[in-house]
C-alpha positions, 0 to 999 in steps of 0.5 A: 884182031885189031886188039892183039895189034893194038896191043903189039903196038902198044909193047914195042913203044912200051919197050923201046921207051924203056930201052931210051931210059936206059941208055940215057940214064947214068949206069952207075947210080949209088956212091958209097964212101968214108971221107977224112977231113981236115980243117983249114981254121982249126987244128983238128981232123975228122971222120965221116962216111956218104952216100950219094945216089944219081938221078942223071949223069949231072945231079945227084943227091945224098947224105952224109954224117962226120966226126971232127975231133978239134983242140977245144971242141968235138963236133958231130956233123949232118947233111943232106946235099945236092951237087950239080955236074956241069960236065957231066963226069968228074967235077962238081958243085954242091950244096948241104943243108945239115945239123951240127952237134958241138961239144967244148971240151973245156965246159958241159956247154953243148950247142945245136946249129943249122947252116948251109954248107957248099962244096966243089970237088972231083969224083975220080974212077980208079980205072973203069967207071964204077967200083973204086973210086977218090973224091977229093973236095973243098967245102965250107960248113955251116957258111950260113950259121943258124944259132939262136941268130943268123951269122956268116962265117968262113971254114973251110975244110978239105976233105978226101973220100975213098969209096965203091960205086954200083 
């Protein structure tokens, strides 16, 4: 008897731990998105594609991979990053670590580099929370720029994604 109590008691803490996570657990956790870019510094334009995964309504982490296409340069961009949601809903602040692949069109001069890259931009639902939503930003890549040294350089890019959430 005290076993089959013990037990009970055991299963009714069990669940209603679990239903406490649910409830304070954000119910949408995957963000998938394509992104265009545009930077400030440089004539050019690219394409890239993320995805970012919730852990609590205010951090998140994920990953991402762009194209940019310049006048004197291609570049291949990639990031892993961490972005914090001071409220709790659309805005946020970021920051990346990530690798970039850099192509002067004019030479076969191809150069490897390693920065950090923040950002601040807004996740906005398009009507109820999950599915579709924009994601309009402002980052800074590579602000940090290691290249057989360390130097600090400002490009900014703005940069706009569209993409499903679940």
């Amino acid at each position: 008897m005290k076993k089959t109590i013990l037990a009970l008691l055991f299963l009714s803490v069990a669940f209603s731990l679990n239903a406490q996570d649910k409830e304070t657990a954000p119910a949408i956790k995957n963000w998938v998105s394509g992104e265009l870019t545009v930077p400030v510094r440089y004539i050019g334009i690219g394409i890239g594609a993320q995805y970012e995964r919730m852990f609590s309504p205010k951090i998140s982490v994920g990953a991402n991979a762009a194209f940019l296409f310049f006048s004197g340069f291609n570049e291949l961009s990639i990031d892993a990053f961490f972005r914090f949601y001071p409220g709790g809903k659309t805005f946020y602040m970021g920051i990346g670590l990530g690798f970039d692949f850099i192509d002067l069109k004019e030479s076969t001069f191809y150069y490897f580099t390693a920065g950090l890259s923040p950002e601040i931009g807004w996740k906005i639902d398009a009507g109820k929370p999950g599915g579709f939503f924009l994601q309009p930003g402002i980052k800074m890549p590579d602000i940090i720029h290691i290249s057989g040294g360390i130097d600090f350089k400002i490009n900014p890019s703005l940069y706009l994604g569209m993409g499903y959430a679940f």
